[in-house]
DOMI-131659 format. One record per residue (C-alpha): residue number from 1; residue in one letter; chain; x, y, z. Coordinates in steps of 0.05 Angstrom, whole numbers, plus 5000, padded with zeros to 4 digits. Example, Ala and Ser with C-alpha at 12.3 -4.5 7.8 and 13.67 -1.06 7.14 Angstrom:
BEGIN
<pt><k>1</k><r>A</r><c>A</c><X>5246</X><Y>4910</Y><Z>5156</Z></pt>
<pt><k>2</k><r>S</r><c>A</c><X>5273</X><Y>4979</Y><Z>5143</Z></pt>
***
This chain:
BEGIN
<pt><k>1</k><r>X</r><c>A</c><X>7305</X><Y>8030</Y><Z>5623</Z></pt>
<pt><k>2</k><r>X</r><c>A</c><X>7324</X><Y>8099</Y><Z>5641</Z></pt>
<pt><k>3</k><r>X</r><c>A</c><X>7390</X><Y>8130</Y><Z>5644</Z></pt>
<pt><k>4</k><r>X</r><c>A</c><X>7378</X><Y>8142</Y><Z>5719</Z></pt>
<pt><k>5</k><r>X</r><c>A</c><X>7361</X><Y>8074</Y><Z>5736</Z></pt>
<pt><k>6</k><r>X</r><c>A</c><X>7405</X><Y>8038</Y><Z>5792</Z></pt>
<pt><k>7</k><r>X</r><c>A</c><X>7432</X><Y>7979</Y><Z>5741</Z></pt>
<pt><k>8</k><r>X</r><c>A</c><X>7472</X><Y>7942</Y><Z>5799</Z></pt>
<pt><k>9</k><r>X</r><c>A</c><X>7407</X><Y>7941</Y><Z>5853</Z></pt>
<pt><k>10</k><r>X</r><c>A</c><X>7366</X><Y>7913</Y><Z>5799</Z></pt>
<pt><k>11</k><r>X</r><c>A</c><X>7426</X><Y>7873</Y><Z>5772</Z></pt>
<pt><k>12</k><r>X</r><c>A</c><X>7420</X><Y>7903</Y><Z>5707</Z></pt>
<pt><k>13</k><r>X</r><c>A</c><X>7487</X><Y>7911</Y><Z>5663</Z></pt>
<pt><k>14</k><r>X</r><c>A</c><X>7483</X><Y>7969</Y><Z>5611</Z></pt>
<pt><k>15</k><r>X</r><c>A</c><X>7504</X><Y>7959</Y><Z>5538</Z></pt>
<pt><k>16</k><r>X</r><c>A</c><X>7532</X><Y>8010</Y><Z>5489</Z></pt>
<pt><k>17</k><r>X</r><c>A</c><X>7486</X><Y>8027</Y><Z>5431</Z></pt>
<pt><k>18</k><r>X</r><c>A</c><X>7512</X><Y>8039</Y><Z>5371</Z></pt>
<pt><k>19</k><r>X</r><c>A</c><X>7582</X><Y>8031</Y><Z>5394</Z></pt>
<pt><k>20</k><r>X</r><c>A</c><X>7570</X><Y>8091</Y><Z>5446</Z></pt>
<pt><k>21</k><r>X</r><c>A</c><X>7568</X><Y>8088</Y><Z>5525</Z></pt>
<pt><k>22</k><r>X</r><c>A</c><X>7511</X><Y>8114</Y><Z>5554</Z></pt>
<pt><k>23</k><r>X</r><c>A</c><X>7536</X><Y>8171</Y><Z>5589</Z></pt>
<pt><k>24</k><r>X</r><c>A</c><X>7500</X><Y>8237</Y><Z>5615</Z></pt>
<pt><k>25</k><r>X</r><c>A</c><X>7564</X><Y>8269</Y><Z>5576</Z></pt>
<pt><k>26</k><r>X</r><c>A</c><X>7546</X><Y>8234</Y><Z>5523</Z></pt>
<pt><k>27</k><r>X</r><c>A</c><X>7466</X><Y>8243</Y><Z>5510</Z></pt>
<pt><k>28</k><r>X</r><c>A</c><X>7488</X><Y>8323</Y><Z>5534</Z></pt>
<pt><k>29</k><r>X</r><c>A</c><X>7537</X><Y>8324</Y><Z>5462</Z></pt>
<pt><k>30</k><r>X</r><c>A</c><X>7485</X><Y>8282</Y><Z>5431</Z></pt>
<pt><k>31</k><r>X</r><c>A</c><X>7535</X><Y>8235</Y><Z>5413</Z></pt>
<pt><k>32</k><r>X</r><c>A</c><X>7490</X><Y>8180</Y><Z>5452</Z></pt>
<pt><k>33</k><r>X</r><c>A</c><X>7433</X><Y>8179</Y><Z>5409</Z></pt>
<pt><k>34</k><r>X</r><c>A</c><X>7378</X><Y>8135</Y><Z>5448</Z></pt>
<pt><k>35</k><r>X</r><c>A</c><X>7348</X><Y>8200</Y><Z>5474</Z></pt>
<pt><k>36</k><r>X</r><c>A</c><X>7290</X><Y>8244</Y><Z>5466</Z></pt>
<pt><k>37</k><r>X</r><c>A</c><X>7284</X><Y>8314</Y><Z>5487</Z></pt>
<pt><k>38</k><r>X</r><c>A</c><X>7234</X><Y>8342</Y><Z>5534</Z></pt>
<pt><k>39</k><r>X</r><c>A</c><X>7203</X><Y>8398</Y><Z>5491</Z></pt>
<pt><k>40</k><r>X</r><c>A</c><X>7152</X><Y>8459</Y><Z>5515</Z></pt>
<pt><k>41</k><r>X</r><c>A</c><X>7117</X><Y>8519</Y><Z>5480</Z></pt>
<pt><k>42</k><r>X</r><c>A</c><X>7082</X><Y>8570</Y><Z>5504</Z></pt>
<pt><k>43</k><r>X</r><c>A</c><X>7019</X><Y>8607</Y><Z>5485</Z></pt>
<pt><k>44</k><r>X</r><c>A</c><X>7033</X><Y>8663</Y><Z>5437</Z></pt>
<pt><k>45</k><r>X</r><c>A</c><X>7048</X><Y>8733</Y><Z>5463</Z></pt>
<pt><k>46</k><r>X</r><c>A</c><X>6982</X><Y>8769</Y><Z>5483</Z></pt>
<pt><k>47</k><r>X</r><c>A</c><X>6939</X><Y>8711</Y><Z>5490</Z></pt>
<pt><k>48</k><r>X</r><c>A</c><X>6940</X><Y>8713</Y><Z>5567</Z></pt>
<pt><k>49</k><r>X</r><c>A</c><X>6885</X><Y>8726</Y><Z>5609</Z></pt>
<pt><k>50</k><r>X</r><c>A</c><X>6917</X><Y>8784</Y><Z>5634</Z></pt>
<pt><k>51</k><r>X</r><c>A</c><X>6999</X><Y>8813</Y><Z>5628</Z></pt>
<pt><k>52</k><r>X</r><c>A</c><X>7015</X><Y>8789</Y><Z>5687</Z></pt>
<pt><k>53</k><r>X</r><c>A</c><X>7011</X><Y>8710</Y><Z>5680</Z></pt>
<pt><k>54</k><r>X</r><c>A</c><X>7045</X><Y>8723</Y><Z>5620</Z></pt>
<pt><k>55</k><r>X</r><c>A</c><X>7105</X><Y>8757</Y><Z>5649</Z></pt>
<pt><k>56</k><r>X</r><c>A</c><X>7105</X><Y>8699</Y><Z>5703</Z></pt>
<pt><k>57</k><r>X</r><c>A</c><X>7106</X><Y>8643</Y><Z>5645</Z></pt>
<pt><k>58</k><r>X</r><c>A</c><X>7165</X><Y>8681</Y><Z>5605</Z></pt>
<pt><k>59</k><r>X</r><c>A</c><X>7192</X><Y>8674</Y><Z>5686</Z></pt>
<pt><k>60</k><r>X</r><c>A</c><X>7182</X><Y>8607</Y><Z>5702</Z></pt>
<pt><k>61</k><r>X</r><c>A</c><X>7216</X><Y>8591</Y><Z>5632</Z></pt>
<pt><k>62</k><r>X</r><c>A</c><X>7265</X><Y>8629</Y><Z>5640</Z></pt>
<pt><k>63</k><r>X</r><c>A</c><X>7271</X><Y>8597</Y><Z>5706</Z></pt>
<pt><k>64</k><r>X</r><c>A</c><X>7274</X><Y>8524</Y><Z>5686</Z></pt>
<pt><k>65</k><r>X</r><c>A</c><X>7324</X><Y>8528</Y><Z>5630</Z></pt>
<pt><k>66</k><r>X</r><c>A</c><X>7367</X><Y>8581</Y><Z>5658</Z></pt>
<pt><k>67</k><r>X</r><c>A</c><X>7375</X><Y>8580</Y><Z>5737</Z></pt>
<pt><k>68</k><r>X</r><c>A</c><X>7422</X><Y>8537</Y><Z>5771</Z></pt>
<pt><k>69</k><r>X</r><c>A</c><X>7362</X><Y>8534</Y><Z>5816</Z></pt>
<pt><k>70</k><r>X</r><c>A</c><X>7313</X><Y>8500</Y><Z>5761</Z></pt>
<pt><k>71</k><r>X</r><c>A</c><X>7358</X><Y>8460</Y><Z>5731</Z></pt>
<pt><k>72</k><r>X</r><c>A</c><X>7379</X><Y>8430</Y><Z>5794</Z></pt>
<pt><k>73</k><r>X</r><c>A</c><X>7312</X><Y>8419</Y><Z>5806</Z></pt>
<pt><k>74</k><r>X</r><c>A</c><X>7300</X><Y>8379</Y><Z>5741</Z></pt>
<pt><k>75</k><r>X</r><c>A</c><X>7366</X><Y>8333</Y><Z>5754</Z></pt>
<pt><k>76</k><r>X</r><c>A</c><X>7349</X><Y>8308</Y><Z>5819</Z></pt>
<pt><k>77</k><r>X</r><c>A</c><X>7283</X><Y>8295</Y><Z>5784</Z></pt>
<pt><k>78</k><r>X</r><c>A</c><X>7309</X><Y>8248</Y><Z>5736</Z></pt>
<pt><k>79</k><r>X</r><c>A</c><X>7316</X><Y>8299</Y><Z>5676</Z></pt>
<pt><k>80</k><r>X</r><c>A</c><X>7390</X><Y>8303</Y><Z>5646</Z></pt>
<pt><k>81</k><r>X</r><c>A</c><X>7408</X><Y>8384</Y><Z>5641</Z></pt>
<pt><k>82</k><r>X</r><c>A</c><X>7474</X><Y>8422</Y><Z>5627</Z></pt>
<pt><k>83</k><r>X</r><c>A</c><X>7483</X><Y>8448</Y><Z>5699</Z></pt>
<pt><k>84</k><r>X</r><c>A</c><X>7545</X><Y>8489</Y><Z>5674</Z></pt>
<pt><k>85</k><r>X</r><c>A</c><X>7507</X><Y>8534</Y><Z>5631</Z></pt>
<pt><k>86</k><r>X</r><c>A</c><X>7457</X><Y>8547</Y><Z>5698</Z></pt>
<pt><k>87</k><r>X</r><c>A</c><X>7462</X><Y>8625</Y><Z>5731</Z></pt>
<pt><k>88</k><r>X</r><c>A</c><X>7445</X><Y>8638</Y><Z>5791</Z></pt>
<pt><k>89</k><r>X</r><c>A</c><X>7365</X><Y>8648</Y><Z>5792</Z></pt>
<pt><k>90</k><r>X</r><c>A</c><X>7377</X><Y>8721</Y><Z>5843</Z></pt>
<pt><k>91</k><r>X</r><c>A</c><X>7414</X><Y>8744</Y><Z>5782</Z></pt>
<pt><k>92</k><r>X</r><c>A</c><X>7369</X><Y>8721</Y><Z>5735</Z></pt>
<pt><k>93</k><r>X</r><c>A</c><X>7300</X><Y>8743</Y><Z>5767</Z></pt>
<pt><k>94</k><r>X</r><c>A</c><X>7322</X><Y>8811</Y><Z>5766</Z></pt>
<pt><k>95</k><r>X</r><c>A</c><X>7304</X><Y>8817</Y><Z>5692</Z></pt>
<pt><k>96</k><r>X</r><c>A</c><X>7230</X><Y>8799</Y><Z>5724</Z></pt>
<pt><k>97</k><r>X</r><c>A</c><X>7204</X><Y>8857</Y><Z>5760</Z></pt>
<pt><k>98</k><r>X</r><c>A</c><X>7131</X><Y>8821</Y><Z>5766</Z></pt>
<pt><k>99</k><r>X</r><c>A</c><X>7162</X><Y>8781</Y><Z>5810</Z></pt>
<pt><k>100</k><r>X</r><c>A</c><X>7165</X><Y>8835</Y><Z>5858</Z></pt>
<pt><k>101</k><r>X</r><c>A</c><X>7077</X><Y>8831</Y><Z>5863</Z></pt>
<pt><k>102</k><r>X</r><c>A</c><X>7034</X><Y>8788</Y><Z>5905</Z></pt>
<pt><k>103</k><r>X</r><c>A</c><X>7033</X><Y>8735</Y><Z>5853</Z></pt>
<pt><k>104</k><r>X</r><c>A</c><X>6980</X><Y>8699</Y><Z>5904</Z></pt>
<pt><k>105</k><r>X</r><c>A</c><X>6932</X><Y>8690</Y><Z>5852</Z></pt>
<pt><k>106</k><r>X</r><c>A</c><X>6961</X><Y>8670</Y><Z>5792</Z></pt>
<pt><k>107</k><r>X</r><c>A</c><X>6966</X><Y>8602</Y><Z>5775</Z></pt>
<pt><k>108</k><r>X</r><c>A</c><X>7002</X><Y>8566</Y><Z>5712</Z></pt>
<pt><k>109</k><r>X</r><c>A</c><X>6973</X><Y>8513</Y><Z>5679</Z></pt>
<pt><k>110</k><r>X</r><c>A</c><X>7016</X><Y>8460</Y><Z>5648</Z></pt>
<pt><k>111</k><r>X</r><c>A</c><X>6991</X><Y>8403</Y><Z>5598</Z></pt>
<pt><k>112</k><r>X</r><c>A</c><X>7010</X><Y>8350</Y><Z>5555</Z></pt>
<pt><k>113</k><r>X</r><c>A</c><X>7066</X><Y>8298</Y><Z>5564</Z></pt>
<pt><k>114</k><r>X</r><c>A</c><X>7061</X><Y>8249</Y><Z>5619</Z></pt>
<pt><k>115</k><r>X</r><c>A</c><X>7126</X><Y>8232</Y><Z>5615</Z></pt>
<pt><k>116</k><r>X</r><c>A</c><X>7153</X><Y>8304</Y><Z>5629</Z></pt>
<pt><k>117</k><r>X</r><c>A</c><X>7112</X><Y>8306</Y><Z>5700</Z></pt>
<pt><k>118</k><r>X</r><c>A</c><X>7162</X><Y>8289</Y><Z>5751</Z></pt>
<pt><k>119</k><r>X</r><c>A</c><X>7213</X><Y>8334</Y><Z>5726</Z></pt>
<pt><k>120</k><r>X</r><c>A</c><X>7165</X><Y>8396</Y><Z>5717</Z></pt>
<pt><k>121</k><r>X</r><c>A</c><X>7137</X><Y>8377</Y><Z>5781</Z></pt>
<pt><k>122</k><r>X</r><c>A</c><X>7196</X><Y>8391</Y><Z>5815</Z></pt>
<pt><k>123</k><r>X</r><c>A</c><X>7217</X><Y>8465</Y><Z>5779</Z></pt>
<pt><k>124</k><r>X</r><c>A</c><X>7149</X><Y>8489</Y><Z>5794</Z></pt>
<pt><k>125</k><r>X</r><c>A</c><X>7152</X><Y>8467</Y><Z>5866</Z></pt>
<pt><k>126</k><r>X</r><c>A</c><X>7222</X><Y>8516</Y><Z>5867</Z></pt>
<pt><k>127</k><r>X</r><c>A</c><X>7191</X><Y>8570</Y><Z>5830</Z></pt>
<pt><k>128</k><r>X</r><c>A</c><X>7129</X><Y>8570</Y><Z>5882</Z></pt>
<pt><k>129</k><r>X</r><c>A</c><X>7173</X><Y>8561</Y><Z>5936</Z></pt>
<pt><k>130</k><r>X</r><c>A</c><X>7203</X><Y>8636</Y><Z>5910</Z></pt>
<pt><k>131</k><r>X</r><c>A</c><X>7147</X><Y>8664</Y><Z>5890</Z></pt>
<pt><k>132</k><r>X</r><c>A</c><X>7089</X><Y>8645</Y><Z>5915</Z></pt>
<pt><k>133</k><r>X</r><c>A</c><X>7050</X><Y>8632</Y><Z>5846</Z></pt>
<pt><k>134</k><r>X</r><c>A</c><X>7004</X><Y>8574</Y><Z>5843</Z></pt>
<pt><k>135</k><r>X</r><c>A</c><X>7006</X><Y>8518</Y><Z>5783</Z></pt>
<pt><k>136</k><r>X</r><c>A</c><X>6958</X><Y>8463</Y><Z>5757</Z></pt>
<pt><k>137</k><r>X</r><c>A</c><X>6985</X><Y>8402</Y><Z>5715</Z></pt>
<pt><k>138</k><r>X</r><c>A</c><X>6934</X><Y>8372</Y><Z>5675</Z></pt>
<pt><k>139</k><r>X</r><c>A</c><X>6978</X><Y>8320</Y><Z>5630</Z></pt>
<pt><k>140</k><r>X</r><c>A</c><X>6939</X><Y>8276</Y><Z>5580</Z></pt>
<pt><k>141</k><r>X</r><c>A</c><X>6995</X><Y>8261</Y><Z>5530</Z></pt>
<pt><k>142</k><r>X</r><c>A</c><X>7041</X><Y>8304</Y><Z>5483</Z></pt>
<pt><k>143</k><r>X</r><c>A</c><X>6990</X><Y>8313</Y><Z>5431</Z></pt>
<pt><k>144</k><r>X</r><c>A</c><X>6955</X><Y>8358</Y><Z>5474</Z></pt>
<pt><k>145</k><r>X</r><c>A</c><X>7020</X><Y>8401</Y><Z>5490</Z></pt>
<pt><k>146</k><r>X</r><c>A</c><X>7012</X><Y>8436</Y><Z>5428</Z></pt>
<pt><k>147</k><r>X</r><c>A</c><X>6936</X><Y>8431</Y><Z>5425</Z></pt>
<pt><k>148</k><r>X</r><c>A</c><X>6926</X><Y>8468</Y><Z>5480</Z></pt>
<pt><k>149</k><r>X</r><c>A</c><X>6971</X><Y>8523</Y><Z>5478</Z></pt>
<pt><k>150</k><r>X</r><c>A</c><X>6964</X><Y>8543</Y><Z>5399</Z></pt>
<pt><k>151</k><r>X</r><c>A</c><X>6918</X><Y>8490</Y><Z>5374</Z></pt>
<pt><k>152</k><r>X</r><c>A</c><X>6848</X><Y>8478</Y><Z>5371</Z></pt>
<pt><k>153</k><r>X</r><c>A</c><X>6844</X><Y>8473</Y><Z>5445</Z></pt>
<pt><k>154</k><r>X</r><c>A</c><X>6874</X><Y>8527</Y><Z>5467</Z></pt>
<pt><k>155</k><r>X</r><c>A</c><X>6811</X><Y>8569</Y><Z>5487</Z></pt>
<pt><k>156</k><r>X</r><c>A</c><X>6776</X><Y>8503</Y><Z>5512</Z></pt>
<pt><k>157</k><r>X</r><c>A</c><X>6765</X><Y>8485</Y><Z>5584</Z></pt>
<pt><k>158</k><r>X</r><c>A</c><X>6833</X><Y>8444</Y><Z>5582</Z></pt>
<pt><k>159</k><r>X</r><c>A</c><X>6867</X><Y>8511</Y><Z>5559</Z></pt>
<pt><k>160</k><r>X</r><c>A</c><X>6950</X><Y>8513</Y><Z>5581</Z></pt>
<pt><k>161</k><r>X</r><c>A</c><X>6995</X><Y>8569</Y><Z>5585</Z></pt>
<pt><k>162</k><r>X</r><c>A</c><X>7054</X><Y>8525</Y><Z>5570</Z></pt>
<pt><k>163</k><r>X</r><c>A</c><X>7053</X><Y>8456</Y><Z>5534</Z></pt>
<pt><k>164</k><r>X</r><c>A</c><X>7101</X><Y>8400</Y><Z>5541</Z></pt>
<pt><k>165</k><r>X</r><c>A</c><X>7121</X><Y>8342</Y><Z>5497</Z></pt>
<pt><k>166</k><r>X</r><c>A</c><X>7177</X><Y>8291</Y><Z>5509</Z></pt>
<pt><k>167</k><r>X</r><c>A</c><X>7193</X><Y>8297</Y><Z>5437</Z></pt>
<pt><k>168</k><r>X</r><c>A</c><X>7203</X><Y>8348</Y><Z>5374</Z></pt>
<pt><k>169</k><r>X</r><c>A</c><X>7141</X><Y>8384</Y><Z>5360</Z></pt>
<pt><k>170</k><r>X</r><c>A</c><X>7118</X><Y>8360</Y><Z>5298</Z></pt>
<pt><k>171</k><r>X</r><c>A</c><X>7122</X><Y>8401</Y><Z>5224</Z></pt>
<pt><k>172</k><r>X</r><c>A</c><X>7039</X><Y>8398</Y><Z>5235</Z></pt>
<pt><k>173</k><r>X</r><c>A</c><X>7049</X><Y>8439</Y><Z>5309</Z></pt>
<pt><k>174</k><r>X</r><c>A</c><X>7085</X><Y>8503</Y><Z>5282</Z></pt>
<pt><k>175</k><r>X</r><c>A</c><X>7103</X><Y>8529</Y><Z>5339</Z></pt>
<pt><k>176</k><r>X</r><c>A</c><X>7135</X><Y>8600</Y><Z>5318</Z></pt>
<pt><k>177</k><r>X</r><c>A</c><X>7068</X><Y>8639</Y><Z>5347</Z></pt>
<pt><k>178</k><r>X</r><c>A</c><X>7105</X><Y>8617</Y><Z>5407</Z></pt>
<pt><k>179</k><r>X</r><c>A</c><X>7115</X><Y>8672</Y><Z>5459</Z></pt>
<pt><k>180</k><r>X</r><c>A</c><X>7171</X><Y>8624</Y><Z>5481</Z></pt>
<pt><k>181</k><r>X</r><c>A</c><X>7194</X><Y>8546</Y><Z>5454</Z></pt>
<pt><k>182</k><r>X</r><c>A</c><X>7252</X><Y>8502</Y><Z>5462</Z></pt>
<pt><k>183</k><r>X</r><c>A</c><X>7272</X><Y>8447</Y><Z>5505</Z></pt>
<pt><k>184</k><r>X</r><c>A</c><X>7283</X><Y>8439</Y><Z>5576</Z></pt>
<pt><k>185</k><r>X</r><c>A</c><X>7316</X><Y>8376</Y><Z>5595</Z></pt>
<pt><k>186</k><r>X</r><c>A</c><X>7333</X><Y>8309</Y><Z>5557</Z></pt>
<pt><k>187</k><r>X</r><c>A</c><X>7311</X><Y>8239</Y><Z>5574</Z></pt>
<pt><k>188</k><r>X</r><c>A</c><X>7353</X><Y>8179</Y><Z>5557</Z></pt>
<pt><k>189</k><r>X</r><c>A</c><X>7330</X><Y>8106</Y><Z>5551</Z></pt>
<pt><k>190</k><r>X</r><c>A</c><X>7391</X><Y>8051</Y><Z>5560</Z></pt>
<pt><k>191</k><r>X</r><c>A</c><X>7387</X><Y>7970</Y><Z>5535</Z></pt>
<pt><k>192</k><r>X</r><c>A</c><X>7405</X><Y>7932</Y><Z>5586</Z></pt>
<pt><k>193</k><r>X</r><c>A</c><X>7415</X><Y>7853</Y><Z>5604</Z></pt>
<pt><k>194</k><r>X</r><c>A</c><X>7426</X><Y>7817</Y><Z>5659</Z></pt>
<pt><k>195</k><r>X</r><c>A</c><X>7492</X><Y>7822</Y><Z>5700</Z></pt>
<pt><k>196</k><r>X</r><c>A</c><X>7497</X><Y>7755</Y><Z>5689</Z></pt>
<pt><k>197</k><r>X</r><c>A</c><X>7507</X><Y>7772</Y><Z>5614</Z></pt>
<pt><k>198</k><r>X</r><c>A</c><X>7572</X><Y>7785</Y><Z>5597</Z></pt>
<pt><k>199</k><r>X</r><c>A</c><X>7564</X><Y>7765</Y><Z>5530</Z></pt>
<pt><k>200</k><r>X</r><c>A</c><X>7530</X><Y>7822</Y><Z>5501</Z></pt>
<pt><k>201</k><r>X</r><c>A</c><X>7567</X><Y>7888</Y><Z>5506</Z></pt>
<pt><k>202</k><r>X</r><c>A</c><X>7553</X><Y>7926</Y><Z>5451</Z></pt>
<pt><k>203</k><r>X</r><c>A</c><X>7476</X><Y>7931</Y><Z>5407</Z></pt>
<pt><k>204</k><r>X</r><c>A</c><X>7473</X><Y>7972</Y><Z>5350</Z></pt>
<pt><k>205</k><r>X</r><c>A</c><X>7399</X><Y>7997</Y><Z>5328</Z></pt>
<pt><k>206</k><r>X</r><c>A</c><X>7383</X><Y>7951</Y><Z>5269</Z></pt>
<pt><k>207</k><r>X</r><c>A</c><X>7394</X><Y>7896</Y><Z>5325</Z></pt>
<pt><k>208</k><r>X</r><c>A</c><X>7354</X><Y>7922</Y><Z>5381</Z></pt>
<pt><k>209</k><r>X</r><c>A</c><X>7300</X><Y>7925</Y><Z>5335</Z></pt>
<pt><k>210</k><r>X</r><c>A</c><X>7301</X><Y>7858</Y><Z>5315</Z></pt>
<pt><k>211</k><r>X</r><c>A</c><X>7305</X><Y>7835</Y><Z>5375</Z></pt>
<pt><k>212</k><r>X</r><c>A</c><X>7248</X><Y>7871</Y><Z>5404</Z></pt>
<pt><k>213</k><r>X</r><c>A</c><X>7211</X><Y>7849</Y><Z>5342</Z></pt>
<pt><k>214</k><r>X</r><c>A</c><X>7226</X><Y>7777</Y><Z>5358</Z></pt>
***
């Protein structure tokens, strides 16, 4: 299950994996290793329809891994973030000055990962909220994160100005035309038993893939 799954309402008792608690301190210094990151890229610089939206993307990124603001907004989405490392998003937006303009009519399309939704959801509902800017998620899997923003369908009708994938990008999806790439958030995924089960405490991999190969 995930990490921010309420184990005592659904009387569910986490293990360790690999001899490691499941801790957001822990997936943070990667030390808990039964994570994944949430990963985007953008399109490359100049292949906007127009400078604007691209000045708003490089904003909205810097938005959600930067701001206290957006990486708030991820958390209480589900996504595990550093909030220590967050500025303050007034300080921060002043290195925007489109953000100044009626920004009315622009809207940012998002694609690929399903899995990244709820938690990009949420930072683009902030970012509207501040600037008025309009978005469109249109999230078919995270194939399409990098097909659609430098691949072969990224002047199709699905086109996205940012792609997501809730893993590495693969060698295959060279991402360094990139205007921007990184990652935003981490998910983690915890074995757990019944409460009842006090027996098992501790799973390392080789055993959690045995048993969920039977």
């Amino acid at each position: 299950v995930s990490l921010t799954t309420d184990f005592e309402a659904n009387n569910l008792l986490p293990v360790k994996f690999d001899g490691v608690d499941a801790t957001v301190k822990n997936v943070l210094d990667k030390s808990y290793t039964l994570a994944r990151p949430f990963s985007f890229t953008t399109r490359a610089k100049g292949d906007y329809e127009n400078e604007t939206t691209e000045k708003v993307v490089a904003a909205f990124i810097d938005f959600i891994t930067n701001s206290t603001e957006g990486l708030e907004a991820v958390q209480g989405a589900g996504g595990i973030v550093d909030l220590e490392k967050g500025k303050a998003w007034s300080e921060l937006k002043a290195n925007h000055p489109v953000l100044k303009e009626n920004l009315s009519s622009i809207s940012l399309k998002t694609g690929g990962s399903t899995s990244v939704e709820k938690t990009l959801k949420a930072a683009l509902e902030a970012f509207q909220a501040d600037t008025g800017i309009q978005f469109v998620m249109n999230h078919t899997g995270s194939g399409d994160g990098y097909k659609r923003t430098l691949g072969e369908e990224k002047d199709s009708a699905n086109a996205s100005h940012i792609g997501f994938a809730s893993r590495g990008f693969k060698a295959e999806e060279d991402v360094k035309s990139a205007m921007i790439s990184g990652e935003y958030a981490l998910d983690a995924v915890v074995v757990v038993v019944n409460k009842a089960n006090t027996n098992v405490k501790d799973l390392s991999a080789k055993q959690v893939v045995s048993i969920f190969k039977g």
